[in-house]
C-alpha positions as CSV (number, residue, x, y, z in Angstrom):
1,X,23.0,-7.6,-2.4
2,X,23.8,-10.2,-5.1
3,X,21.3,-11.2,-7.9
4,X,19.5,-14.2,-7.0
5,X,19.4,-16.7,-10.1
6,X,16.3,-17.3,-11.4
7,X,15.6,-21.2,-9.4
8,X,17.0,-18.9,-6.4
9,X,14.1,-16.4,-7.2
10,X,11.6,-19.4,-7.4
11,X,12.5,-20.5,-4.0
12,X,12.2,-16.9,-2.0
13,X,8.8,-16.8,-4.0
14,X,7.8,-19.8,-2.8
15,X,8.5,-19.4,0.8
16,X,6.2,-16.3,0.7
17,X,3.5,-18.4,-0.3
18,X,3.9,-20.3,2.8
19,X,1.1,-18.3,4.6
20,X,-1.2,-18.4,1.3
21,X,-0.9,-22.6,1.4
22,X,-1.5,-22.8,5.2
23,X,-5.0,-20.2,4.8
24,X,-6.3,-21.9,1.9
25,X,-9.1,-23.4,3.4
26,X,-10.5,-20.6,4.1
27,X,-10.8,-19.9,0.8
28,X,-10.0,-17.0,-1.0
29,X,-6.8,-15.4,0.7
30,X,-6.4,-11.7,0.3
31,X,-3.3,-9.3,0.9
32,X,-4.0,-6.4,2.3
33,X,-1.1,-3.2,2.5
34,X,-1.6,0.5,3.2
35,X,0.6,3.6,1.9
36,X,0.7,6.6,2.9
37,X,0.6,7.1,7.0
38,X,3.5,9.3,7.3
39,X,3.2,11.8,4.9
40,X,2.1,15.8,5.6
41,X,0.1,16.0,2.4
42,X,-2.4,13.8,0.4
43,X,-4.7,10.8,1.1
44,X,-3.5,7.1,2.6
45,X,-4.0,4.6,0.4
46,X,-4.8,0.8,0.7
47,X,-5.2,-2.0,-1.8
48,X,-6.4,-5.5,-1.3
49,X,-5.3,-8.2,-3.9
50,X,-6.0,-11.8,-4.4
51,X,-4.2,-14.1,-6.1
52,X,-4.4,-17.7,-7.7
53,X,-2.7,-20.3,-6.0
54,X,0.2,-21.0,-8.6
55,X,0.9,-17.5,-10.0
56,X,4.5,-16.6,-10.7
57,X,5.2,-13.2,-10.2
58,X,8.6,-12.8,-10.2
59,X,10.6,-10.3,-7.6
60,X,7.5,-9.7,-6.2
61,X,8.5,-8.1,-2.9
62,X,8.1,-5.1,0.0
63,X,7.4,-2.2,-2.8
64,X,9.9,-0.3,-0.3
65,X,12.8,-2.7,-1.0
66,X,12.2,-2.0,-5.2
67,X,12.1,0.5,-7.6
68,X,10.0,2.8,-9.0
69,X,10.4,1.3,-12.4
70,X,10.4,-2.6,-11.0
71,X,7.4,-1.3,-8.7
72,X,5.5,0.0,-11.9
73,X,6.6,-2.9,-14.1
74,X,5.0,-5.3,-11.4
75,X,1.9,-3.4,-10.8
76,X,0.8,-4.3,-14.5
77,X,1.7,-7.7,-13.8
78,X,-0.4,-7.8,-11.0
79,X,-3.5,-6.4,-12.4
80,X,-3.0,-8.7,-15.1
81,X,-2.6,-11.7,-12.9
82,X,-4.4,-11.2,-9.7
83,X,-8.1,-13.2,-9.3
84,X,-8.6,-9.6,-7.4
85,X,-7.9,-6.2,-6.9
86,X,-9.6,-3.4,-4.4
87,X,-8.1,0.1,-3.5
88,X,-9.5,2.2,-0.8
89,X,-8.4,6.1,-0.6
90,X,-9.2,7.9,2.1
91,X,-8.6,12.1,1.7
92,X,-6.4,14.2,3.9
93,X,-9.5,16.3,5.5
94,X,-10.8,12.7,6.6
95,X,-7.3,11.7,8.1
96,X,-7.3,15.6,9.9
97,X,-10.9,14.3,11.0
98,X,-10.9,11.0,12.4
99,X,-7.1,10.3,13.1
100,X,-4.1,8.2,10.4
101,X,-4.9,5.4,12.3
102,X,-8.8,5.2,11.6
103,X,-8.2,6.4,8.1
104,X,-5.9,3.7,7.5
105,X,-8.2,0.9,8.4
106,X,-11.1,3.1,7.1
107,X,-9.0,2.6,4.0
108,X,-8.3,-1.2,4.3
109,X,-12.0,-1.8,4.4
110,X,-12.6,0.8,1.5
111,X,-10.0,-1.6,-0.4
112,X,-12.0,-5.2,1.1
113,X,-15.4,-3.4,0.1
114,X,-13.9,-2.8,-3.8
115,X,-13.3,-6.6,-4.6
116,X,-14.9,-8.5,-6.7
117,X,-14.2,-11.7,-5.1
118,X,-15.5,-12.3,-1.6
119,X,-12.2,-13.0,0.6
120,X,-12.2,-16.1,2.8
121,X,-9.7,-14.8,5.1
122,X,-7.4,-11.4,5.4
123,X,-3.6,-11.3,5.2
124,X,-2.8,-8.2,6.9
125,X,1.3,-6.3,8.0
126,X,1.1,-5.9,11.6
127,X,-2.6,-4.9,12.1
128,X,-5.8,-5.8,13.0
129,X,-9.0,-3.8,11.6
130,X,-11.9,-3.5,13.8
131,X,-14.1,-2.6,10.8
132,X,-13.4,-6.3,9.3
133,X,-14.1,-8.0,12.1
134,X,-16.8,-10.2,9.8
135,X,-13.2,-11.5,8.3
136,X,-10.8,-13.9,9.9
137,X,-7.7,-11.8,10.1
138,X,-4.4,-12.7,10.3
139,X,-1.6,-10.2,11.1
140,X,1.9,-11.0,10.1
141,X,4.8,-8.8,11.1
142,X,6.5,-7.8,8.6
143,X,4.2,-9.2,6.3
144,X,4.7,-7.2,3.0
145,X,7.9,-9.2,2.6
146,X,6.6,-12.8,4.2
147,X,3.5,-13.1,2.2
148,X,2.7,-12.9,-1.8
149,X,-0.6,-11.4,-1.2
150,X,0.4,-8.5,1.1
151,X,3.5,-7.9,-1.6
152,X,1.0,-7.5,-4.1
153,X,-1.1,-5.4,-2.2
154,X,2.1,-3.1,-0.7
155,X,2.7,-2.3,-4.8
156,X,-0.5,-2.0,-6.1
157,X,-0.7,0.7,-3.1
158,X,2.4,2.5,-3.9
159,X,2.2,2.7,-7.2
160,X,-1.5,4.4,-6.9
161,X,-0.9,6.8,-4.4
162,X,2.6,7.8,-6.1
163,X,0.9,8.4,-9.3
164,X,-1.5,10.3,-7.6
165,X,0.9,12.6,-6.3
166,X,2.6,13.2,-8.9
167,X,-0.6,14.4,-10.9
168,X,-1.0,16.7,-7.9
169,X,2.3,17.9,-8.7
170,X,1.3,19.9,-11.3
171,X,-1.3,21.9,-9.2
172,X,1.4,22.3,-6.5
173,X,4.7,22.4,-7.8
174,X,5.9,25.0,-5.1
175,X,5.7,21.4,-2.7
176,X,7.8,18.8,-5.0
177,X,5.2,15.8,-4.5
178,X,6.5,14.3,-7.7
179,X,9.9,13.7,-5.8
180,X,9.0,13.3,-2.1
181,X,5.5,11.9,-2.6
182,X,3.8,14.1,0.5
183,X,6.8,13.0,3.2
184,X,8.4,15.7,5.2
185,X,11.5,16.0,3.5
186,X,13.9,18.6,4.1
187,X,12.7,20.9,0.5
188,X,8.8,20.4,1.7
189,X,9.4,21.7,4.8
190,X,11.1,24.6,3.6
191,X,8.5,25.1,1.6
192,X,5.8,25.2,4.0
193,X,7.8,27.7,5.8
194,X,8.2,29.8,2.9
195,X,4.3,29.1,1.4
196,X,2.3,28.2,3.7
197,X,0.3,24.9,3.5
198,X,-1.6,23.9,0.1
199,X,-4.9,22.3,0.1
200,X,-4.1,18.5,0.0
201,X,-2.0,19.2,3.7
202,X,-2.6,17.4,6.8
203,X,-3.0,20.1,9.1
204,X,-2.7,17.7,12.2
205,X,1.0,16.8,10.9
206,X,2.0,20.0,10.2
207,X,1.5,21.9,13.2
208,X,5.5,22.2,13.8
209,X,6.8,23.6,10.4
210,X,3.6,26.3,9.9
């Protein structure tokens, strides 16, 4: 994919903020993304970010579609920028519990509940969350790469639940969480096989490689 010029990177920025502009009277518009629902180890992790009206970001995006080290140099950006930011973790016992659905929006409203800025109205990718129903919602398919907000909140989201696993790395190297971040790639699974599960493991997504 070529390198957009920089006015060609002010227009693709722009037209994300078309769903911020048309929201605005609700007042403050937050983005909110989760990470983390597919994994066999570790928590899932949502964030919630708000951000002024005229804030330049640039190659803000779907963290999927960047880097590590664009997704880390962005993060900072974003914290530095953002009017707003909340993260909500829930654990793995919790997903085992309750189900990666109902942790995930058990998350989104951990990440709501964290900011310091009463939203007007929720940006969310695809979902709806029961537990927010005091918020107008809006889902937008697709909406980590439509919307500035939800970019934002897809990064800040990534970039704390990657860190996380690396740290946990170190307690559970046998697992490779540094590399595959908790996802059932083809080394994790072998290592269940040959280990057995560790302590941050989902045991309901596990059941076919134990």
């Amino acid at each position: 994919m070529p390198r957009l010029s920089l006015e060609q990177e002010r227009e693709r920025l722009n037209a994300m903020r078309e769903f911020e502009r048309r929201y605005a009277s609700y007042g403050a518009v937050c983005g909110i993304d989760e990470v983390g629902r597919g994994p066999l180890a570790g928590p899932v992790v949502a964030s919630a970010v708000i951000l002024p009206d005229d804030v330049e970001i640039l190659y803000l995006n779907d963290s999927k579609k960047l880097s590590e080290k664009r997704r880390e140099k962005l993060y900072d950006e974003i914290m530095e920028k953002a009017i707003a930011v909340g993260v909500g973790e829930v654990s793995h016992e919790r997903i085992d519990e309750i189900n990666i659905l109902q942790a995930t929006y058990e998350a989104m409203t951990k990440a709501v509940e964290a900011l310091s800025v009463k939203p007007g109205i929720l940006l969310l990718d695809a979902v709806h969350v029961p537990q927010l129903e005091a918020y107008e919602q809006v889902s937008i398919v697709k909406g980590d790469a439509k919307s500035v907000s939800i970019a934002a909140s897809s990064i800040i989201a990534k970039v704390t639940r990657d860190r996380l696993m690396k740290e946990l790395d170190a307690v559970y190297p046998a697992y490779q969480f540094a590399s595959n971040k908790g996802y059932g790639t083809a080394a994790h699974i072998q290592a269940l096989k040959t280990c057995g599960p560790c302590a941050i493991h989902r045991r309901t997504f596990i059941g076919n490689f134990v």
